[in-house]
Structure formats: structure tokens, C-alpha cells
SEMIDO-729929 format. One record per residue: residue in three letters; chain; x, y, z of N, C-alpha, C in turn. Coordinates in steps of 0.02 Angstrom, whole numbers, plus 50000, padded with zeros to 5 digits. Atoms other than C-alpha are relative to their C-alpha. Layout:
BEGIN
  code  unit  neast  nnorth    nup  caeast  canorth   caup  ceast  cnorth    cup
   Ala     A      X       Y      Z       X        Y      Z      X       Y      Z
...
% end
This chain:
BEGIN
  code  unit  neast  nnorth    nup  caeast  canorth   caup  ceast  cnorth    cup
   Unk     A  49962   50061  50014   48348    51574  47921  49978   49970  49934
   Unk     A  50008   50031  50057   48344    51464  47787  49972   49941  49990
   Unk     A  50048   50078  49979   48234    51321  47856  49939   50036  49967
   Unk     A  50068   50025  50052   48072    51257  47766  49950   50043  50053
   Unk     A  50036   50019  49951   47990    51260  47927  50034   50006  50075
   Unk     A  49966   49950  49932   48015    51340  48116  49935   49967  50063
   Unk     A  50045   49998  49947   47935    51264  48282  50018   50011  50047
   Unk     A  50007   49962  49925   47909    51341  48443  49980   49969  50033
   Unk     A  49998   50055  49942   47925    51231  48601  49993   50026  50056
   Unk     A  49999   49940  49935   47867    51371  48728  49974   49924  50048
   Unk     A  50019   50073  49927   47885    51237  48888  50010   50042  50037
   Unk     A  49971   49977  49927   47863    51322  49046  49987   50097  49981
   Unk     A  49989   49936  50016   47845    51491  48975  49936   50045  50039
   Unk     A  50066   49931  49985   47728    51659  49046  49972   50000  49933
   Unk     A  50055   49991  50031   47569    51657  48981  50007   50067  49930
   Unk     A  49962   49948  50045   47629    51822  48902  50012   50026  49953
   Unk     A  49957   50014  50037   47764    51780  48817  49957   49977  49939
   Unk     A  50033   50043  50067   47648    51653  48702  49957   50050  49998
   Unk     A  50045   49942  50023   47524    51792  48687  50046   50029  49970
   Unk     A  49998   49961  50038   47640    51906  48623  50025   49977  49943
   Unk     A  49969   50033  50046   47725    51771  48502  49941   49996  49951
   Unk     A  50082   49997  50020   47532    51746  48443  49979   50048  49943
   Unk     A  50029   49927  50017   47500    51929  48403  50059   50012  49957
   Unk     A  49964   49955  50041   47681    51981  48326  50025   49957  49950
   Unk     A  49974   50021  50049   47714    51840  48219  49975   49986  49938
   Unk     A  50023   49982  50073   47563    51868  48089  50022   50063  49969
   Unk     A  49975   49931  49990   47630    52042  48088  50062   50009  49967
   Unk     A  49937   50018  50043   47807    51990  48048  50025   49995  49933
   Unk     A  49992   50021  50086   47858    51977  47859  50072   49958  50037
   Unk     A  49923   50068  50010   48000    51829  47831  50030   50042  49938
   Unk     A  49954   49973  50073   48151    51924  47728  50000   49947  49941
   Unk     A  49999   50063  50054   48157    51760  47639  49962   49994  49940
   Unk     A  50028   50022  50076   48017    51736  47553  49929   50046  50021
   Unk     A  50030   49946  50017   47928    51907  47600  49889   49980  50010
   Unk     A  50073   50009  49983   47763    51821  47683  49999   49994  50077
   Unk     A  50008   49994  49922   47693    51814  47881  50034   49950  50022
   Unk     A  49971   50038  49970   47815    51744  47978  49966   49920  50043
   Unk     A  50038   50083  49968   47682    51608  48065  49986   49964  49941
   Unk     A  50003   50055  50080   47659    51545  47873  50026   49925  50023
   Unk     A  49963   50047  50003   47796    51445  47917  50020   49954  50044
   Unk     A  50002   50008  49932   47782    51423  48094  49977   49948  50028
   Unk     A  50025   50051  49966   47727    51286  48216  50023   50023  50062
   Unk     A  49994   49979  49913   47712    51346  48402  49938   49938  50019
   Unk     A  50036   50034  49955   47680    51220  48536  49984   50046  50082
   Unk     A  50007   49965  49966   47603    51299  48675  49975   49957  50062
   Unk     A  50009   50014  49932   47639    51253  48866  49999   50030  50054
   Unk     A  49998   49938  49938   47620    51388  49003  50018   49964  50059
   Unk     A  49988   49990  49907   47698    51404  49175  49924   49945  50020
   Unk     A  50079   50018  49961   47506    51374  49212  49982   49936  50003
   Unk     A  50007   50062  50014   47475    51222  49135  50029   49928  50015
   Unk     A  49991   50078  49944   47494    51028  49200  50091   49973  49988
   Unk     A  49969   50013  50009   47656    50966  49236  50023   49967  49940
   Unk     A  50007   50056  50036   47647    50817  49133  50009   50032  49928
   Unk     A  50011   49955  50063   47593    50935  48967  50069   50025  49988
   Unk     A  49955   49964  50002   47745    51032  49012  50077   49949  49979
   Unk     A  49945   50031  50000   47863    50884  49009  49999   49949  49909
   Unk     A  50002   50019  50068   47773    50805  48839  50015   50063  49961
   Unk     A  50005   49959  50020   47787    50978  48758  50057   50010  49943
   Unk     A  49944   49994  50032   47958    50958  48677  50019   49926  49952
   Unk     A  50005   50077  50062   47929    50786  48607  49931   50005  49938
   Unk     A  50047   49959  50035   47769    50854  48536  50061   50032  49927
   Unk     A  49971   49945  50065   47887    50980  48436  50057   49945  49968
   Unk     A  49949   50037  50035   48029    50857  48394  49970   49961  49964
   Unk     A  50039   50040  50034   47907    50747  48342  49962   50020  49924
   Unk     A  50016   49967  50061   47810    50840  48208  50067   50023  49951
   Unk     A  49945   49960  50051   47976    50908  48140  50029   49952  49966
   Unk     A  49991   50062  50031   48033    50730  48116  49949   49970  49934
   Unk     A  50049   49995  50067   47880    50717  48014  50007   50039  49942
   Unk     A  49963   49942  50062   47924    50869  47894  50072   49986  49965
   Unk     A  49938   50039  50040   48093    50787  47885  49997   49970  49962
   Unk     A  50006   50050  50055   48040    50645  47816  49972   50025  49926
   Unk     A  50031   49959  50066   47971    50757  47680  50050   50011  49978
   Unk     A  49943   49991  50050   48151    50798  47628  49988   50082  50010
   Unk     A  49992   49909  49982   48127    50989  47727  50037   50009  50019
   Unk     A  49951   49980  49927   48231    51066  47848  49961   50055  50031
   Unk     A  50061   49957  49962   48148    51103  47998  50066   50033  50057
   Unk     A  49960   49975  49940   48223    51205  48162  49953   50017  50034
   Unk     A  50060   49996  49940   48138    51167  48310  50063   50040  50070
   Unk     A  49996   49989  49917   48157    51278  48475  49966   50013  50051
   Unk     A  50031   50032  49924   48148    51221  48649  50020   50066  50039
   Unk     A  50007   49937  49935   48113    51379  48765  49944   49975  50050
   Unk     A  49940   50009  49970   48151    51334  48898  50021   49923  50023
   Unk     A  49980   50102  49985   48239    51148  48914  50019   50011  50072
   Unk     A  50008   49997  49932   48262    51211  49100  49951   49990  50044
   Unk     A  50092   50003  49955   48080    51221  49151  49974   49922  49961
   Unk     A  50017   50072  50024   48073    51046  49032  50011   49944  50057
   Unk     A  49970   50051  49986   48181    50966  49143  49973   50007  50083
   Unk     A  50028   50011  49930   48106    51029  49320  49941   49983  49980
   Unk     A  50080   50019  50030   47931    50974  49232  50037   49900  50026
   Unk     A  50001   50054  49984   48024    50794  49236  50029   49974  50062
   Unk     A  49992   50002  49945   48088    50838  49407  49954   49988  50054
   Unk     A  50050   50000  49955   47913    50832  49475  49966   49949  49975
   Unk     A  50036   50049  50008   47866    50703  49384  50052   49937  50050
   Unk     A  49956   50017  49965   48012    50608  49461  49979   49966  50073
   Unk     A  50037   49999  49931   47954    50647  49633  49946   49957  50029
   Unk     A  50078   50026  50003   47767    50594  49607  50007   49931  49998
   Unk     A  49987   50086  50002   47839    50418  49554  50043   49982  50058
   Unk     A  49933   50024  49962   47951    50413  49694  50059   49957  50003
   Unk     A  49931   50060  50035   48113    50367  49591  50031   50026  50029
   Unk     A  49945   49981  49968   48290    50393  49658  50011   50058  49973
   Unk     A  49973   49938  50037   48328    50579  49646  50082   50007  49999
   Unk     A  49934   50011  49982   48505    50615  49591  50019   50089  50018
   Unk     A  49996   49935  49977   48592    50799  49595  49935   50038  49986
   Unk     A  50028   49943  50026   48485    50942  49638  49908   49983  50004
   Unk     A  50080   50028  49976   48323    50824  49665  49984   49981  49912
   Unk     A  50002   50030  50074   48344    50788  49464  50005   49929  49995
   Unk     A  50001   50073  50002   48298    50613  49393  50069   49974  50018
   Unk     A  49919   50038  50015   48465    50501  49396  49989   49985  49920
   Unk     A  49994   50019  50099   48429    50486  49184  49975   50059  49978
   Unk     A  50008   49931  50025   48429    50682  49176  50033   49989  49925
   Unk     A  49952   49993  50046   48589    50684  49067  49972   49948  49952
   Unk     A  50028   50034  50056   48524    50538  48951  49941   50012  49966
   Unk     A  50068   49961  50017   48352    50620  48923  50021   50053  49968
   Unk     A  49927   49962  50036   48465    50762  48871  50002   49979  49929
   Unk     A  49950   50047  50059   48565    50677  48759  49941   49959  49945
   Unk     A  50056   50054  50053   48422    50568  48681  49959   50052  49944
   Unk     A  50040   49931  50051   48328    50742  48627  50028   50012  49948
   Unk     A  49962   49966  50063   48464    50818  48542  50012   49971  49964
   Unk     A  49973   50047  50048   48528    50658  48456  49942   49989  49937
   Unk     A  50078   49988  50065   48347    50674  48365  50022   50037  49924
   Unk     A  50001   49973  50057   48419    50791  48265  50065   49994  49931
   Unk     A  49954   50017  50048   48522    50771  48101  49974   50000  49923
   Unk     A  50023   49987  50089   48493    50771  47893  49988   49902  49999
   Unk     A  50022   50069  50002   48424    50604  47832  50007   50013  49910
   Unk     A  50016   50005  50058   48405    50559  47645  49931   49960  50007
   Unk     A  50067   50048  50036   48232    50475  47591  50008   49980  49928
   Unk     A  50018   50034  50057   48185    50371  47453  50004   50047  49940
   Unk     A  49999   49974  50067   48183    50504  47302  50090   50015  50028
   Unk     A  49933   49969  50003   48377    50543  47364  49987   50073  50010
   Unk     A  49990   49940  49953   48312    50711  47450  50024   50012  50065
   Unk     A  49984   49980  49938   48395    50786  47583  49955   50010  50037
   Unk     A  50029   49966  49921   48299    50818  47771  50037   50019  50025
   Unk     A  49966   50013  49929   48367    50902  47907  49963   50023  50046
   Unk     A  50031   49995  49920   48314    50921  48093  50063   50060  50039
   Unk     A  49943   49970  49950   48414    51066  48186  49949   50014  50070
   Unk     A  50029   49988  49937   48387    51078  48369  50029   50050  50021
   Unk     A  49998   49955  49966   48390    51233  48464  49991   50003  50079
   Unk     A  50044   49993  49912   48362    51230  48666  50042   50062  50037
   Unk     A  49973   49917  49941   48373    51391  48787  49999   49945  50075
   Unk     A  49982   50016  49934   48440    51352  48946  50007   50041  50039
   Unk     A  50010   49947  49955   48384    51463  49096  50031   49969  50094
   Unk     A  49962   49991  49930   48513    51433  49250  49978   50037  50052
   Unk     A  50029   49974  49952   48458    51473  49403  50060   50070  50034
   Unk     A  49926   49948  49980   48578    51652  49443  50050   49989  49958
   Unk     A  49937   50029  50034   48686    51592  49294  50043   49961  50028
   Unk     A  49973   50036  49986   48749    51464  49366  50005   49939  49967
   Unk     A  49978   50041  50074   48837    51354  49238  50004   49943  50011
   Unk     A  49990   50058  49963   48874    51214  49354  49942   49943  50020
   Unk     A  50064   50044  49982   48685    51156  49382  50007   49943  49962
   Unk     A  50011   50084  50069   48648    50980  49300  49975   50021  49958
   Unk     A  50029   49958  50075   48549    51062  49159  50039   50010  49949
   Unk     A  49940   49985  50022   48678    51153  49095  50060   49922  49982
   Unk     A  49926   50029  50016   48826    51033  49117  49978   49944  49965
   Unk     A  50022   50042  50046   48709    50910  49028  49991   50006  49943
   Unk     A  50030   49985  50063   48653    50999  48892  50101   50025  49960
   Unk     A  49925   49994  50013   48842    51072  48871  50044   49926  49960
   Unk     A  49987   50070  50002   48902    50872  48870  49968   49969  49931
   Unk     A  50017   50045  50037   48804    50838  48731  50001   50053  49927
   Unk     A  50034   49935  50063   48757    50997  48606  50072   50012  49942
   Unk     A  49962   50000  50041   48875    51028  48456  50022   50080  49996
   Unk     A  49971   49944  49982   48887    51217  48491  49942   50042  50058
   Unk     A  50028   49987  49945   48834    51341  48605  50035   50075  50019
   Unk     A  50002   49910  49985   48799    51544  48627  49974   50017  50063
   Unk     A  50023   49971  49918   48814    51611  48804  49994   50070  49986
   Unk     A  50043   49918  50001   48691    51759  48821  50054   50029  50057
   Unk     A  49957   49952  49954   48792    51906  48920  49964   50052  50010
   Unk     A  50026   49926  49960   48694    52032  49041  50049   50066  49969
   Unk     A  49963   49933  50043   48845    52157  48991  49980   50020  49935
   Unk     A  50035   49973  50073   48800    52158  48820  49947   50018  49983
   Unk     A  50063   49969  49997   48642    52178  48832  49984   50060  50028
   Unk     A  50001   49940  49947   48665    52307  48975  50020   50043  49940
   Unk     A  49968   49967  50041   48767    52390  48835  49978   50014  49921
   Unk     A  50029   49996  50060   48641    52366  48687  50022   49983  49946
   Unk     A  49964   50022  50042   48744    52253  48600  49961   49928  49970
   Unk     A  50047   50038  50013   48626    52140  48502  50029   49960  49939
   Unk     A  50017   50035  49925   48619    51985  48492  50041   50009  50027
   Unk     A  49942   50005  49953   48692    51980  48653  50026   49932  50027
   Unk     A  49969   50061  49982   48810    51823  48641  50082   50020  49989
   Unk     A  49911   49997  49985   48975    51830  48704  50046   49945  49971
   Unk     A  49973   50033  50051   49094    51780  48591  50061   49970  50042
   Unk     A  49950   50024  49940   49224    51759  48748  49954   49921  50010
   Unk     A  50017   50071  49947   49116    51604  48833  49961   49944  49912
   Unk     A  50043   50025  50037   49034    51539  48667  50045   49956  49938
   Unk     A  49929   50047  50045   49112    51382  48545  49960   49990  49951
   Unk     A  50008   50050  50061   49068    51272  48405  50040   49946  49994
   Unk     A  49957   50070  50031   49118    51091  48359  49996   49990  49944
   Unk     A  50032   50000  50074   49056    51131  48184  50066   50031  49953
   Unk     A  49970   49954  50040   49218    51233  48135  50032   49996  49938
   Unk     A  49990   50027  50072   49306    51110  48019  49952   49976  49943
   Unk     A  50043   50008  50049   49135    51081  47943  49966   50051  49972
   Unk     A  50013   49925  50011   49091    51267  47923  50066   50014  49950
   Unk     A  49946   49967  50040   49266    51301  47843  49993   49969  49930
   Unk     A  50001   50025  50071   49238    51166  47713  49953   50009  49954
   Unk     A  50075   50000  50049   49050    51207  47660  50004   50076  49993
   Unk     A  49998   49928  50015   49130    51395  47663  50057   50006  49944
   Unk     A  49935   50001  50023   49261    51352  47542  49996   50033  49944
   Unk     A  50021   49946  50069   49175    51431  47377  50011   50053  50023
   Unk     A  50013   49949  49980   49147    51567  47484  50088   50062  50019
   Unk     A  49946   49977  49976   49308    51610  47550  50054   49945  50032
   Unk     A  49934   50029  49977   49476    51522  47594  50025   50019  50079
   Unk     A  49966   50019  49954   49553    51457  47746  49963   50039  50052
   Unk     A  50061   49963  49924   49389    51508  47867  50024   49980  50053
   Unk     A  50002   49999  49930   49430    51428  48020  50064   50025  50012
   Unk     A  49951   49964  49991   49616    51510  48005  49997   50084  50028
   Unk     A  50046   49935  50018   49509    51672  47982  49969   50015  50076
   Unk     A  50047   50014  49946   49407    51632  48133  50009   50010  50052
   Unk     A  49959   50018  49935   49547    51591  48256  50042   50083  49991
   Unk     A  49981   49906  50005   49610    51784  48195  49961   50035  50032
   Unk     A  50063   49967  49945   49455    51857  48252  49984   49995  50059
   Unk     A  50006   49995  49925   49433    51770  48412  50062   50022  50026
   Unk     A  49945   49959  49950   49615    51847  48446  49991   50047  49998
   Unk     A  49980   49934  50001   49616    51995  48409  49927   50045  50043
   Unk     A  50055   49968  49953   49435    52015  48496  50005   49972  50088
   Unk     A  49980   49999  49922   49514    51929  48662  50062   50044  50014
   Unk     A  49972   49939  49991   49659    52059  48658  49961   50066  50001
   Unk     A  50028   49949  50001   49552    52187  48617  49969   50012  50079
   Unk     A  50034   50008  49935   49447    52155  48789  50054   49986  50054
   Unk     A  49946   49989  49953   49612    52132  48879  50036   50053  50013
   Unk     A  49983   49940  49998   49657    52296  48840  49957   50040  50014
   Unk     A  50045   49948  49984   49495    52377  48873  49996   50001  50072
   Unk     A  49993   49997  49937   49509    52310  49042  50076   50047  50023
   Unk     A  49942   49962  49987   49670    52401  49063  49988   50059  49996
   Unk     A  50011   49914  50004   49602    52580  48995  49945   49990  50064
   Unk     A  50022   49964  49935   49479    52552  49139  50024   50003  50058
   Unk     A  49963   50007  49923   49597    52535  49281  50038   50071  49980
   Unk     A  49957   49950  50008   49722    52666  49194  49987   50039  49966
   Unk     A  50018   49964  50050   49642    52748  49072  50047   49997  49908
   Unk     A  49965   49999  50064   49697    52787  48879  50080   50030  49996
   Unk     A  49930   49987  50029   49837    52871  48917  50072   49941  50041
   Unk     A  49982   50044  49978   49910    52716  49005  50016   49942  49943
   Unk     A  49992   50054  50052   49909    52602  48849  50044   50047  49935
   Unk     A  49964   49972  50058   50032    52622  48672  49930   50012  49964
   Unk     A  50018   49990  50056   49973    52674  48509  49981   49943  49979
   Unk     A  50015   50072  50017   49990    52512  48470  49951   49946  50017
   Unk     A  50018   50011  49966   49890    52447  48597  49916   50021  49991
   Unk     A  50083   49981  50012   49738    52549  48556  49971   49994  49918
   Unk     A  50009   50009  50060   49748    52519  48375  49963   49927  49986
   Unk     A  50022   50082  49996   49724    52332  48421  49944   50002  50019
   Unk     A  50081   49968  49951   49577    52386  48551  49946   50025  49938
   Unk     A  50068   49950  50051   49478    52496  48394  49992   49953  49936
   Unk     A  50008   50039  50062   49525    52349  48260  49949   49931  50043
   Unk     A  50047   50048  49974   49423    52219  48373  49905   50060  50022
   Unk     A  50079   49958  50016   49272    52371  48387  49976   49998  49952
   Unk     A  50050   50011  50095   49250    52363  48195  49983   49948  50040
   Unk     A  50022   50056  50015   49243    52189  48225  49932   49982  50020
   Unk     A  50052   50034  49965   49123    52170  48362  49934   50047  49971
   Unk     A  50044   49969  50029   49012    52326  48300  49972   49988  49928
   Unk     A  50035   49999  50047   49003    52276  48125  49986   49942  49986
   Unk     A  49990   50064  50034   49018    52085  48101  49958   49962  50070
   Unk     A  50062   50033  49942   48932    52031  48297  49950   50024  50008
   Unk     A  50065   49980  49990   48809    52143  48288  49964   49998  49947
   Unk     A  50029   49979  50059   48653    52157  48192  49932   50001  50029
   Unk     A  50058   49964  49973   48492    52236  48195  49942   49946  49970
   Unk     A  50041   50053  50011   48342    52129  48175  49946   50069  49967
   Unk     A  50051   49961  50026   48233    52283  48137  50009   50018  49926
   Unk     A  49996   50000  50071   48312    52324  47975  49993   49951  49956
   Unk     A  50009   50047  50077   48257    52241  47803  50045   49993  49999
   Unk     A  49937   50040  50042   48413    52208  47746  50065   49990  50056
   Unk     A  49962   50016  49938   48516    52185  47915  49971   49958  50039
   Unk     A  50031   50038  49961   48406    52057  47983  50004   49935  49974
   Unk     A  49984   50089  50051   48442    51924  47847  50056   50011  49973
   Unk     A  49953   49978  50040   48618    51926  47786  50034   49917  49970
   Unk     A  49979   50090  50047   48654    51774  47643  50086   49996  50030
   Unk     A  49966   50035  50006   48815    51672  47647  50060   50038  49974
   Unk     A  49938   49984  50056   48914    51747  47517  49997   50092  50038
   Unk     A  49968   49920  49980   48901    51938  47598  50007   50024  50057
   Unk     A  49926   50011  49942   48952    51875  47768  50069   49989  49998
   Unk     A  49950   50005  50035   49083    51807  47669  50050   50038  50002
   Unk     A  49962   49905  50026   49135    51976  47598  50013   50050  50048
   Unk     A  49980   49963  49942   49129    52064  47759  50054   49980  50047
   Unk     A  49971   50027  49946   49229    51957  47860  50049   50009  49962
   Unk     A  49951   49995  50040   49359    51944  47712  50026   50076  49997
   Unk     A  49981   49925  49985   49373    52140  47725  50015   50021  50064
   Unk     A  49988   49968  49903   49380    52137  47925  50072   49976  50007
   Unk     A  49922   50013  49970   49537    52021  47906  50048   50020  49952
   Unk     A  49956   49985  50012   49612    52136  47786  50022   50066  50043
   Unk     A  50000   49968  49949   49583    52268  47927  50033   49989  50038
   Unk     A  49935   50022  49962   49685    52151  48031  50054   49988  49983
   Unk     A  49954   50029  50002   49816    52101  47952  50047   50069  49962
   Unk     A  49959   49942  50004   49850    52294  47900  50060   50046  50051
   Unk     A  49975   49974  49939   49981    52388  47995  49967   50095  49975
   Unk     A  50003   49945  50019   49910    52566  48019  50045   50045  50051
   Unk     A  49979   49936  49965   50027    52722  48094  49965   50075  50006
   Unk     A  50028   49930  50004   49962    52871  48178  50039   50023  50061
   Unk     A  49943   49962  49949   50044    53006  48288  49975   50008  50054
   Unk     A  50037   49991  49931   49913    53020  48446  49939   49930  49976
   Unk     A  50067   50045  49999   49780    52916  48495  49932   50030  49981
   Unk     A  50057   49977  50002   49652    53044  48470  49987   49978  49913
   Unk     A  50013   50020  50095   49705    53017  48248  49969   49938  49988
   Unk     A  50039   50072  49999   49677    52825  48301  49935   49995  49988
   Unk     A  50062   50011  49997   49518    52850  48354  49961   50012  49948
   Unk     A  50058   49970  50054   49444    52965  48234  49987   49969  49953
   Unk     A  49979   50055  50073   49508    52845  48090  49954   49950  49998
   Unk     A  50049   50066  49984   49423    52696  48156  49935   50016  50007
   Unk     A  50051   49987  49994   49286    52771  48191  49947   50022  49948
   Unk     A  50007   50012  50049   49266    52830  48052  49959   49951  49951
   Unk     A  49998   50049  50031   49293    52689  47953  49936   49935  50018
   Unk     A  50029   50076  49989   49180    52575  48072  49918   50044  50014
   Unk     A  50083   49967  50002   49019    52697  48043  49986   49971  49913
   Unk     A  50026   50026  50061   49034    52663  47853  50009   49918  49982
   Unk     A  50009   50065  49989   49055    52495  47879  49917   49966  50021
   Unk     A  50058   49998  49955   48905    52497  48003  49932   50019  49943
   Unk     A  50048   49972  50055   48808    52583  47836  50013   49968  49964
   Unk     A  49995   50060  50052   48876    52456  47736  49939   49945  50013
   Unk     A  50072   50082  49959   48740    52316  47840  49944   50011  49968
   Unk     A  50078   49990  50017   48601    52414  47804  49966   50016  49903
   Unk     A  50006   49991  50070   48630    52425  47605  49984   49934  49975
   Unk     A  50006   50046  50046   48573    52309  47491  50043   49956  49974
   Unk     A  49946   50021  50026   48696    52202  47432  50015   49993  49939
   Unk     A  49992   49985  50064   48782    52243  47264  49958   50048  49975
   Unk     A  50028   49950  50010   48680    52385  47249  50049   50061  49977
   Unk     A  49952   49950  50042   48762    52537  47157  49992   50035  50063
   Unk     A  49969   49966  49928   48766    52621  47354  50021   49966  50025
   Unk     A  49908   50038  49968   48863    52477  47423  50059   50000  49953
   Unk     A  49923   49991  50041   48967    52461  47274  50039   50072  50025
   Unk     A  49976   49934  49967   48994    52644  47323  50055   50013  50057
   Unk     A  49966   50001  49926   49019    52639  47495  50065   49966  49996
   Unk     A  49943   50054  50003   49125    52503  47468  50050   50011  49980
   Unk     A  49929   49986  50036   49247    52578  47373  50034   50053  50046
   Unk     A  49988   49959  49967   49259    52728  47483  50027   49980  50063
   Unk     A  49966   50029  49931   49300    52599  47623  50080   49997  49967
   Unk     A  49932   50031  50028   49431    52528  47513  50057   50060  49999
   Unk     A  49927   49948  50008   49518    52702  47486  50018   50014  50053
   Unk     A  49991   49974  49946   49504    52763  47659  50037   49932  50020
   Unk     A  49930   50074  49990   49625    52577  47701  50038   49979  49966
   Unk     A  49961   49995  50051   49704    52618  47539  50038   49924  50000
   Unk     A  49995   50068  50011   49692    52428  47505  49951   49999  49913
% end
């Protein structure tokens, strides 16, 4: 990312876990600026093990310091793993005081405790006319995924966007695994305008992609009830133009150097090439030509991620995409 400064709010977490965060993040290089990822770091550390109480200060701890770095005119990004085990930490404190429990044996000023965290965060100016900002992050661990708990429908109620992790994708080694079906943003008209150098009419762009990747998944459910030869040409052309999408533009590899950090301007450029992918009409005479085509096409794509950008082998590649969509 592109923050100054990164803290870790392990509340509630296996002993583990913060051990292995410990060990792999001097280890780490930052693509950024090519030094040990804990350089930049701030981990608060609260274990499962450790006292309720600890567990429930643990996240004001981290908001707190980051507010401090703000005021420096940084930008920090603090995350809360897990604001679930935060909030049964103030479920037992709750108890102990013997206040009115509301759903679920949760305080009755769950949802405002909530709400009060996240509102912490935002850009500030200081006195020289530098920018701060504060971004908040919190993981939310549902008990069976169940979306409906107070947790959830609190943190939902208040947060400005929000990536639902998906077992399938993961099952399927599709990394990260956030489902682009259950997952929003309230940021979109402010993303389209601070993308406007970058590229024209983004959230138009945006609302293309999430169609053509909820058709795509409406049709895949169909080849599994009937198979391929049950759907048109047409039909699967739509299906393999939402696979580029999701294979080359949702996924990305964290292990590669140059696929693990990708700037502004050559997300940009990719996405601007995915929706000339869509908005092409291609003809072929079987589905098997479909496939091969796309497939094709969405391997050198896929080798496009891991190039350098503007490098005389993407320029390459790049062109070789361009002929093969004879665009």
C-alpha cells in the first residue's frame, strides 16, 4: 500500500498467528520502498490468552497511536483482527458489570461502540496545510458465516465499503478470495473522480464489469446443471470474457515482485483493455475455437501481471495482445 505507516490490532488472536506475524515480517521486503516490512509496522499484541479487559483496550491502543502519526500529516492504516473477538471481549466485560444485555448477550451500545471506532478515521489537515489520513480496516469473524449476528449488521451499518471473503474461492485458489458478487463500496463516485487522469468514466466501467461478471456466473451455473453443450456460442463467449476478467484483473499473486504491488496508472491500463475485451463482438464457429481463443489470450494477459511495467517485454506482450483482438 501506499500508507506511511501500518498497525496491527491482533485482538483475540492464536498465540501463533502473532508469532508467525513476528518472524515473517522482518523477512518481508515492502515493494514500495524495498526495506523490512516491520520498518513500517506497529503490531499491537493481544492473544486469545490474555485478560479480557487487554483484549477489549487493544483496538483503541492501535487507533490511538495512528491518530498520533496523523497528526504528523502521515497516512496511517490501522487493522483490527478480529473486531469480533473485540466485541465478545466487551461482551464479558458487560456481564461482569451486570449491564442490560441486548441481542445475543451483547452490550445494548454494541452498534455505537461500532460506529464511534470507525468514525476515528478520516484525512485531517494540520497547521503547515499537510494532509493526514487515518484508514480503518476491521476483520469480522461470524460465527458459521452468519451475516445476521449484531457484529456484522453493525459493522455493515456503519463501514464505507466492504469485501466478503468466499470459502469457494479459496477452495478454488482464487486469491484474494473476495467475492465480488456479495462485496460493495460507497466510495465509487469518489474513486471515479480521483481516477479521472487515469481513465474516463470509471464507475460506468465498473458497473460493466460487475455485469458481465454476474452473467458470467449465471451461466456457469447453467453449464453445471447442463453442461457446455446446453448453452449458445454466445453464451459462452460472455462466460470466458468474465474469466479474463476475474483471472487477470481479481486476482493477484502476493508472491511475485511485481504482482504484489500494482500502481494506479497500470490498473488503469488493464482495466481499460478488459473493457475493450467487452465491448468487442467476437465470432467463432464451435465452442471448442471460443475457448482456445480466450484462453489464450487470458494466459498472456496473466504474463502481462508479472512484467514490469513499460518494460520493452510488456510493451511486447502488449502488442501481441493487441493483434491477437486486432484492436
Amino acid at each position: 500500500t501506499d500508507v506511511d505507516i501500518v498497525i496491527v490490532a491482533a485482538c483475540g488472536e492464536r498465540a501463533g498467528e502473532v508469532v508467525e506475524v513476528l518472524r515473517e515480517f522482518p523477512r518481508l521486503i515492502d515493494s514500495r520502498t524495498n526495506e523490512p516490512l516491520i520498518n513500517r509496522t506497529v503490531i499491537i499484541c493481544n492473544t486469545s490468552s490474555m485478560p479480557v479487559a487487554a483484549r477489549e483496550a487493544s483496538v483503541y491502543m492501535a487507533v490511538t497511536i495512528a491518530e498520533y502519526y496523523r497528526q504528523m500529516g502521515l497516512d496511517i492504516l490501522v487493522l483490527a483482527d478480529s473486531t469480533s473477538r473485540w466485541a465478545q471481549a466487551m461482551r464479558e466485560m458487560s456481564g461482569r458489570l451486570e449491564e442490560i444485555p441486548g441481542e445475543e448477550a451483547f452490550p445494548a451500545y454494541l452498534s455505537s461502540r461500532i460506529a464511534a471506532f470507525y468514525e476515528r478515521a478520516g484525512s485531517i489537515e494540520i497547521k503547515n496545510k499537510k494532509l493526514g489520513s487515518l484508514t480503518i480496516g476491521g476483520a469480522v469473524s461470524p460465527a458459521g458465516g452468519n451475516f445476521e449476528e449484531p457484529v456484522t449488521q453493525a459493522t455493515l451499518s456503519v463501514v464505507g465499503a466492504f469485501w466478503g471473503l468466499s470459502r469457494e474461492r479459496s477452495d478454488a485458489r482464487k486469491y484474494p478470495a473476495i467475492d465480488p458478487m456479495i462485496s460493495w463500496t460507497k466510495y465509487l463516485d469518489k474513486a471515479s473522480h480521483e481516477l479521472k487522469d487515469y481513465s474516463d468514466n470509471w464507475m460506468n466501467k465498473v458497473k460493466k464489469a460487475q455485469k458481465i461478471f454476474s452473467q458470467g456466473n449465471e451461466i456457469l451455473k447453467r453449464m453445471e446443471v447442463v453442461g457446455e453443450e446446453g448453452i449458445s456460442i454466445e453464451d459462452m463467449i460472455l462466460f470466458l470474457k468474465s474469466q479474463i476478467y476475474d483471472m487477470c484483473f481479481l486476482q493477484q499473486n502476493s508472491f511475485d515482485a511485481v504482482d504484489a504491488y500494482c500502481p494506479i496508472n497500470r490498473t488503469a491500463k488493464m482495466f481499460d483493455l478488459l473493457q475493450t475485451i467487452f465491448d468487442k463482438e467476437f465470432k467463432f464457429d464451435t465452442l471448442d475455437d471460443a475457448r482456445s481463443f480466450f484462453l489464450d489470450v487470458q494466459n498472456d494477459l496473466k504474463n502481462l501481471n508479472y512484467l514490469i511495467y513499460e518494460s520493452s517485454e510488456y510493451k511486447q506482450l502488449l502488442t501481441r495482445i493487441n493483434e491477437k483482438l486486432n484492436i
